[in-house]
C-alpha positions as CSV (number, residue, x, y, z in Angstrom):
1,X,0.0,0.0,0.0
2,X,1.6,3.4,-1.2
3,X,-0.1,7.1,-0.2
4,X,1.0,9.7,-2.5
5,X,0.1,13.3,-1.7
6,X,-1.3,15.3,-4.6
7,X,-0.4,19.1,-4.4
8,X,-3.7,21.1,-3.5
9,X,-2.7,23.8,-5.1
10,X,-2.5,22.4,-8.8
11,X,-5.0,21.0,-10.5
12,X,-2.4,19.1,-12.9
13,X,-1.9,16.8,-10.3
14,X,-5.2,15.9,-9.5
15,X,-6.2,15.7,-13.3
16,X,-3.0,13.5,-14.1
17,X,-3.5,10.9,-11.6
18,X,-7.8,11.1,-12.9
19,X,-6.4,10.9,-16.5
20,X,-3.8,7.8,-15.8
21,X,-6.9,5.6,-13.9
22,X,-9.2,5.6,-16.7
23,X,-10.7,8.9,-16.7
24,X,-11.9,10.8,-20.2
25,X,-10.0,14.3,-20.4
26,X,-13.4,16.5,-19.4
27,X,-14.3,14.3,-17.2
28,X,-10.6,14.5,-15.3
29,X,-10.9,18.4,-16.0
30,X,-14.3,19.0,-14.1
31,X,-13.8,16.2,-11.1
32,X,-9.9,18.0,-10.4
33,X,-11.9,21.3,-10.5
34,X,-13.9,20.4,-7.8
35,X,-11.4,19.0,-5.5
36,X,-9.5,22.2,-4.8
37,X,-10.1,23.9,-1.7
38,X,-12.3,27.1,-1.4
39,X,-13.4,28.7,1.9
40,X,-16.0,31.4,2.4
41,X,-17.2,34.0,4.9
42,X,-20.8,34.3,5.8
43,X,-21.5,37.1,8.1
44,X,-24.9,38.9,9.1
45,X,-26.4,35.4,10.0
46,X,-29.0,35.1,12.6
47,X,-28.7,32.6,15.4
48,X,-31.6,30.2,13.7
49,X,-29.6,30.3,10.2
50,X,-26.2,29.7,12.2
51,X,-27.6,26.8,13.8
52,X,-29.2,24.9,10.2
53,X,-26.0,26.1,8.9
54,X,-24.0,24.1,11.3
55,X,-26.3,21.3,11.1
56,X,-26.5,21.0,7.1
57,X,-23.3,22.1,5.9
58,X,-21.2,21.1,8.5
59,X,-23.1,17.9,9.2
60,X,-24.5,16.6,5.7
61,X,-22.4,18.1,3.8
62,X,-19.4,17.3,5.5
63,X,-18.1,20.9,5.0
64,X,-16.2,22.4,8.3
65,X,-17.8,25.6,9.6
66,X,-15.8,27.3,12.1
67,X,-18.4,29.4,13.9
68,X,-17.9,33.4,14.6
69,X,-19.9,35.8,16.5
70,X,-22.4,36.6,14.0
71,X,-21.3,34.4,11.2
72,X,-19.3,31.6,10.3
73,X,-15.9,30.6,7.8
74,X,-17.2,27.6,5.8
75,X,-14.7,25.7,4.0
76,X,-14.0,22.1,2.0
77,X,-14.1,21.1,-1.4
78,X,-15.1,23.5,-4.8
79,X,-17.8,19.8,-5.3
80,X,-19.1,20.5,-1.7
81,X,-19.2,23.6,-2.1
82,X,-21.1,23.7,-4.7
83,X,-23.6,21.7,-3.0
84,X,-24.0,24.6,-0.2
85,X,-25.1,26.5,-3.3
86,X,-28.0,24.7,-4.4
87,X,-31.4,26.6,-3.0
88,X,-33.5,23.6,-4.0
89,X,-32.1,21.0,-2.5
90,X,-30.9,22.2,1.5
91,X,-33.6,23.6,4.2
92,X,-35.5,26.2,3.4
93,X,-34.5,28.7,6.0
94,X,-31.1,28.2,3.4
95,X,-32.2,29.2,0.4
96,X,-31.0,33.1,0.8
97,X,-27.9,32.2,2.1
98,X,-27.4,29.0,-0.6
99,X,-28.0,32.1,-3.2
100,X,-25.3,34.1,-2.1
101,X,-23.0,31.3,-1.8
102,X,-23.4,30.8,-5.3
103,X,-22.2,34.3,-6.6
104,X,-19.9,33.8,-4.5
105,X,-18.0,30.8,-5.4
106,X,-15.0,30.8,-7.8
107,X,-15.8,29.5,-11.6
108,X,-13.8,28.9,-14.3
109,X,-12.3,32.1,-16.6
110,X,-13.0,32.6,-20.0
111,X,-9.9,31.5,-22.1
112,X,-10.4,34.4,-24.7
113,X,-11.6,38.0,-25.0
114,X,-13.5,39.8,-27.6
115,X,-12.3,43.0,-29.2
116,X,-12.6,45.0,-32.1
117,X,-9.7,43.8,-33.8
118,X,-10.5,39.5,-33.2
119,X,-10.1,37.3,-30.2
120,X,-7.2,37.7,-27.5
121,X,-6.1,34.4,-26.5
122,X,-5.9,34.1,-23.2
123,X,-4.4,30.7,-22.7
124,X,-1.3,32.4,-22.2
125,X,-0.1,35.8,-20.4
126,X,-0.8,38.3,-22.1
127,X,1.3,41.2,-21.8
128,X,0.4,44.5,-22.6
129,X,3.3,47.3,-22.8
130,X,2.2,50.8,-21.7
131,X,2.4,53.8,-24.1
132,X,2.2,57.0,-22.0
133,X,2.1,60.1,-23.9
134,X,1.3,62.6,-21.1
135,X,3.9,65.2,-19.8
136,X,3.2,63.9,-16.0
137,X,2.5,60.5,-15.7
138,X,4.4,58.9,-12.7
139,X,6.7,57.1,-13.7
140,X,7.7,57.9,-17.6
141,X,5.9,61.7,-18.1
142,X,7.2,63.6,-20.8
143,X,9.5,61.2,-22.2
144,X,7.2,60.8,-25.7
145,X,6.9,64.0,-27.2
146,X,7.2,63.2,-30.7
147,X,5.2,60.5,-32.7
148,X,8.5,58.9,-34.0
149,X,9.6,58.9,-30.0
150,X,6.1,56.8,-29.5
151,X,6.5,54.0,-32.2
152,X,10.6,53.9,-31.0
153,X,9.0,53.2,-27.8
154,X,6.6,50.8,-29.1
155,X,9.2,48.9,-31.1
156,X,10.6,48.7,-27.6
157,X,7.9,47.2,-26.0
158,X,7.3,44.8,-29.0
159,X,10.5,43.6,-29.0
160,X,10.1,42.9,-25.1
161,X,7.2,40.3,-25.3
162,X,4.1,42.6,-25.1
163,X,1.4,41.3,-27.2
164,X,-1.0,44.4,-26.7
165,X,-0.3,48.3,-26.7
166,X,-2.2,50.3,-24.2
167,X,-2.1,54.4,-25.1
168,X,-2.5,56.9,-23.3
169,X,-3.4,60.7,-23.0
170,X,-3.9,62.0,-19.2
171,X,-2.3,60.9,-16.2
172,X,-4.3,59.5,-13.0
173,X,-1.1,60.6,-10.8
174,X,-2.1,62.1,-7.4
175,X,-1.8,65.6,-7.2
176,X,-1.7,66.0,-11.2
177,X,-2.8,69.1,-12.7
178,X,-6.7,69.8,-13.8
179,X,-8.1,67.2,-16.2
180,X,-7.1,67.2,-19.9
181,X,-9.6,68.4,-22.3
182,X,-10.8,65.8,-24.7
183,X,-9.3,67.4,-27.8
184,X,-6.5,67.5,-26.0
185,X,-6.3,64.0,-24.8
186,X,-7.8,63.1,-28.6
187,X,-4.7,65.4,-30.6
188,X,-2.3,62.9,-28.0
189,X,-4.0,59.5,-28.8
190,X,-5.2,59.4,-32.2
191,X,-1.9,59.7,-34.6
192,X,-0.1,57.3,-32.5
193,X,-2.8,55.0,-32.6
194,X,-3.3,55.4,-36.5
195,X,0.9,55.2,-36.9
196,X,0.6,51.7,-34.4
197,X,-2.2,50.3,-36.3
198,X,0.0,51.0,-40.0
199,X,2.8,50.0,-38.6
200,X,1.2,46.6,-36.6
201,X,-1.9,45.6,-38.0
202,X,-1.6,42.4,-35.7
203,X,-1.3,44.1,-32.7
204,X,-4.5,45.0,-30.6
205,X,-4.3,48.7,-29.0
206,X,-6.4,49.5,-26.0
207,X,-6.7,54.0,-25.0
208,X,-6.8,54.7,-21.5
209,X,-9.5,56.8,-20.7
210,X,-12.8,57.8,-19.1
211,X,-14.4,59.9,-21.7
212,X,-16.5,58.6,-23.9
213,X,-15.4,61.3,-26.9
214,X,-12.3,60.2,-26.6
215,X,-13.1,56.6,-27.1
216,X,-14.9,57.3,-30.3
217,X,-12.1,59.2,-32.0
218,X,-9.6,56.5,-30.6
219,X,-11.9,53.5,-32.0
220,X,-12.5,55.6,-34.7
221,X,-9.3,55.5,-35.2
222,X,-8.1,52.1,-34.9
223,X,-8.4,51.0,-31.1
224,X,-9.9,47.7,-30.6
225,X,-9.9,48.0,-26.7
226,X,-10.9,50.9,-24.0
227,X,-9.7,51.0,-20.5
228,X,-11.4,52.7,-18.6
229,X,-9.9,53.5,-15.3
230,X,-13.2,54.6,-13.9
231,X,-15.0,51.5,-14.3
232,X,-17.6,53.0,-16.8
233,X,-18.5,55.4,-13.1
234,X,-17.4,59.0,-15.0
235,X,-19.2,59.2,-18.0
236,X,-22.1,57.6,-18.9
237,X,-22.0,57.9,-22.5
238,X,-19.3,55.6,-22.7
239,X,-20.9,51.8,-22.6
240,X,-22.8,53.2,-25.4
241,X,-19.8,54.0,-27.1
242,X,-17.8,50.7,-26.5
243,X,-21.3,48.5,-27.4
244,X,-21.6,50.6,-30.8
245,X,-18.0,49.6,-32.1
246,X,-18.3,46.2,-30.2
247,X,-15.0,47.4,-28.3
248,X,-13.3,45.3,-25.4
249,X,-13.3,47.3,-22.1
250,X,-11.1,47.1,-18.9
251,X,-13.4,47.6,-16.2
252,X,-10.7,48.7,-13.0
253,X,-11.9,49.3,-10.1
254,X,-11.6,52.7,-8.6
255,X,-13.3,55.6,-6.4
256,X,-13.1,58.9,-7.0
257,X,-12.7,61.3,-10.0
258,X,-9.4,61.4,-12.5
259,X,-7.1,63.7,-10.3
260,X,-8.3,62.0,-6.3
261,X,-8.6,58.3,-7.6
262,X,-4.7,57.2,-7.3
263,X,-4.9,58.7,-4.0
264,X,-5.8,57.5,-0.6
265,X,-8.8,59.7,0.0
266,X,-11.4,57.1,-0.8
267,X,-9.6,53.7,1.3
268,X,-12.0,53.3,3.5
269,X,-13.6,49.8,3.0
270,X,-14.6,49.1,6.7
271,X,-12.3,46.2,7.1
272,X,-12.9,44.5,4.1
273,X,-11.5,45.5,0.4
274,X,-12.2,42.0,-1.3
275,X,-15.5,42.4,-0.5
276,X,-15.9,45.8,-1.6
277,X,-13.9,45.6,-4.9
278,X,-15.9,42.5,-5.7
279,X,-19.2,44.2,-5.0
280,X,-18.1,47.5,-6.9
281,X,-16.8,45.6,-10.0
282,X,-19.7,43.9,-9.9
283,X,-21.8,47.3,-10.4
284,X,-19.4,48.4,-13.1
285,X,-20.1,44.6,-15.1
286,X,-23.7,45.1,-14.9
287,X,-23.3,49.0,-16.0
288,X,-21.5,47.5,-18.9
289,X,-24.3,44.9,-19.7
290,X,-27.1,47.0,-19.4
291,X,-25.3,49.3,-21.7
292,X,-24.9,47.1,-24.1
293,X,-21.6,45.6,-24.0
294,X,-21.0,42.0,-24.3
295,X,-20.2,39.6,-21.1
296,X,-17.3,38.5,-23.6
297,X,-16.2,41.9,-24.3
298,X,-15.2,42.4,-21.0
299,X,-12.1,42.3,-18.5
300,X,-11.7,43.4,-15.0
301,X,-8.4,45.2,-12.9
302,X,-8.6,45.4,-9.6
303,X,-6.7,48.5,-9.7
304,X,-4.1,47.8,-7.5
305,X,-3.1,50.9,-5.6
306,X,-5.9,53.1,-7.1
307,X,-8.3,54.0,-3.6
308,X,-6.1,51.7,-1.8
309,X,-3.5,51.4,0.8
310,X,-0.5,49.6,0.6
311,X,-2.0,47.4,3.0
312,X,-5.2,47.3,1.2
313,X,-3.3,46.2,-2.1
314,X,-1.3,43.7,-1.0
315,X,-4.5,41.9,0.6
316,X,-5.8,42.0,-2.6
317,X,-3.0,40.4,-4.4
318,X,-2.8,37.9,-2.1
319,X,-6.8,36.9,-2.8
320,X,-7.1,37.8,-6.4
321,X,-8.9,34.1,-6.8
322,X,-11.6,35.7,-4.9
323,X,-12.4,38.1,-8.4
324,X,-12.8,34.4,-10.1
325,X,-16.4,34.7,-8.9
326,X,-16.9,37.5,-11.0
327,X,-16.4,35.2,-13.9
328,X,-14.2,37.5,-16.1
329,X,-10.4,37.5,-17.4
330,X,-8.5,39.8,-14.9
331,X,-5.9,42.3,-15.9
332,X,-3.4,43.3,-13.5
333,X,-1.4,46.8,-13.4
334,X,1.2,46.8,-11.0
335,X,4.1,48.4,-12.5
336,X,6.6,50.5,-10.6
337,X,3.5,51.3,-8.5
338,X,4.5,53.0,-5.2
339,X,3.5,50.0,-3.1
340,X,6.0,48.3,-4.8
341,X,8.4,51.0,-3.5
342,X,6.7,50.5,-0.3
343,X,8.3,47.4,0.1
344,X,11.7,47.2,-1.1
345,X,12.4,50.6,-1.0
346,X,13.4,51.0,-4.5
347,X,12.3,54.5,-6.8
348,X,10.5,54.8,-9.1
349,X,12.7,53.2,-12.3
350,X,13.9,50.4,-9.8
351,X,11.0,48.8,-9.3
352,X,10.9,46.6,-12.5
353,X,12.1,43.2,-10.9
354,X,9.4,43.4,-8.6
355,X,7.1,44.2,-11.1
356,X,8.1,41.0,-12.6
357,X,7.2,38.9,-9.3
358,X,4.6,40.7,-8.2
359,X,3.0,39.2,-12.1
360,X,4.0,35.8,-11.5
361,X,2.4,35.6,-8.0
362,X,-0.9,37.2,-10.0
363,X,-0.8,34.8,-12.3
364,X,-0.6,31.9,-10.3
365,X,-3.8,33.8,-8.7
366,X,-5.5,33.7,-12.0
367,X,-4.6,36.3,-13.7
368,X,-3.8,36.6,-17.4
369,X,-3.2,40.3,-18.8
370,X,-0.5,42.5,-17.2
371,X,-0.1,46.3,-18.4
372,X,3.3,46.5,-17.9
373,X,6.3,50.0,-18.6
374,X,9.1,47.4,-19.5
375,X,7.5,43.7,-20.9
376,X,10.7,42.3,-21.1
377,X,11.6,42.4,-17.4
378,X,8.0,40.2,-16.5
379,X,8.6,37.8,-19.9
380,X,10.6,35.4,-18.2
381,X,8.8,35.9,-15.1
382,X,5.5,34.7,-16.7
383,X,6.8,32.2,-19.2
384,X,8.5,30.3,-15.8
385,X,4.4,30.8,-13.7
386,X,3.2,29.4,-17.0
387,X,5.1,26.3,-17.2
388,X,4.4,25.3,-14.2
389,X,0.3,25.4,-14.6
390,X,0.3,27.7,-11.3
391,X,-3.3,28.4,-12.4
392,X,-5.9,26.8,-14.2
């Protein structure tokens, strides 16, 4: 008799060991799925609920519940899970609760994303080299001020393993000067992204911005992708304008207007940021929907360091799984961000190796776009979190 662990963390394992006893490939796929660990918090439970809720899912179910003050951590198998989540089949006085458990529970992330310009596969990282052509953005302000400088810098980022372009005309910087006009930010974007798309027909190119005027002359233009910092929260002509062209968004989460949002003056989340980032980027999903955007069009950031601590960030690094229930590819922005600095106490133009970890831990989280100043310091990073199947 021989007991071999099998690593909870990868699925590979699991799905291997399926696959070599007999198991069909999808059958392997869906039964490793549902042996990985998940736990949950319910809170705002009643002393009745608590006590079916012991009873059923900790008895029945064979789930453990670890029992709080008004609430309860209930953890155990995706499978068992799953079987918390079923309204019509537990008590009654569950049904709420069984509801909620459901929305909340991790699923399985699209492995491709709609845009303008075709499919991104998503199967792979995808890494997506930042084009800044403000005067003040953090970290490389003022260091594009031609259109030959731009597609030099492109060629650069090309060159360094990014697969997507993102451009863009006003910085989000705290303490930045007032808000760029739109024919200002439109007379920055649109002849790079007309030279970009002669130049690299293959090459998608997503426009940072919030304003919906913007976004028409920039997907008038070529742009097959708008990321909106706001969430779709600042101007609400804007899912019109991404449904119209059939545009992929970026949804990032984010309080506040353009010039406050990067700073701390809206990081109060009352003790819990996952839960409020999930619940806010759940608003800007359905202001998408109702708006007329596709469910396939669209990607989530949780806009690491945007309305958020250092702290705060980290916390939601660490649980970026959690966004899985949201059931949309997640991009990831970390670079050279301050929180970064935070911790290793590099500057500004330092902080690229960290970057590049700070990715692979994110992909191994789920992960699979990263909008990156330097793609070839988080290539090797990713291509190494890749082969080992960190996530699945």
């Amino acid at each position: 008799m021989k007991v071999t662990p099998l690593a909870a963390a990868s699925r590979t394992a699991v799905r291997e060991a399926l696959m070599a006893g007999g198991f069909e490939r999808w059958k392997a796929d869906a039964a490793a799925q549902g042996t990985e660990p998940a736990a949950l918090l319910l809170s705002g439970l009643d002393a009745d609920t608590m006590e079916k809720l012991v009873a059923y899912a900790g008895g029945k179910l064979g789930l453990d519940v670890l029992t709080l003050s008004a609430g309860a951590v209930v953890s155990g198998s995706r499978a068992r899970l799953q079987a918390l989540a079923r309204p019509w089949v537990g008590p009654p006085e569950l049904a709420e609760l069984a509801f909620q458990v459901g929305l909340a529970l991790p699923v399985e992330l699209p492995s491709s994303w709609s845009t303008v310009s075709g499919m991104v596969d998503l199967d792979r990282p995808v890494v997506v080299g930042i084009l800044n052509l403000t005067p003040d953005s953090f970290s490389d302000g003022g260091t594009l001020p031609t259109l030959d400088a731009a597609l030099a810098r492109a060629d650069v980022l090309l060159e360094g393993g990014a697969g997507m372009l993102d451009v863009g005309g006003e910085s989000t910087r705290p303490g930045r000067p007032d808000p760029v006009p739109a024919d200002e930010e439109i007379a920055r974007v649109v002849p790079v992204i007309r030279a970009l798309r002669a130049r690299w027909p293959e090459v998608p190119v997503s426009v940072d911005t919030v304003k919906a005027t913007t976004a028409r002359a920039a997907l008038d233009a070529g742009a097959a992708v708008i990321n909106d910092v706001s969430g779709l929260r600042l101007d609400p002509a804007m899912s019109a304008v991404v449904a119209a062209a059939g545009a992929g968004v970026v949804l990032m989460h984010s309080r506040g207007d353009v010039g406050s949002m990067a700073s701390y003056d809206h990081a109060d989340y009352e003790g819990d940021v996952v839960g409020a980032v999930i619940a806010e980027l759940r608003e800007a999903v359905d202001r998408a929907t109702l708006g007329g955007i596709g469910a396939d069009r669209i990607v989530l950031d949780p806009g690491f360091g945007f309305s958020k601590t250092v702290e705060q960030t980290m916390l939601l690094a660490d649980q970026l799984t959690a966004l899985h229930a949201l059931g949309r590819p997640i991009l990831v922005g970390p670079s050279r961000k301050r929180f970064l600095g935070a911790m290793t106490g590099r500057d500004v133009a330092d902080r690229d190796r960290a970057t590049a970890a700070l990715c692979a831990l994110a992909y191994a989280r789920g992960a699979r776009l990263f909008r990156v100043h330097d793609p070839a310091a988080v290539r090797d990073a990713l291509a190494v979190a890749h082969a080992l199947g960190a996530a699945h």
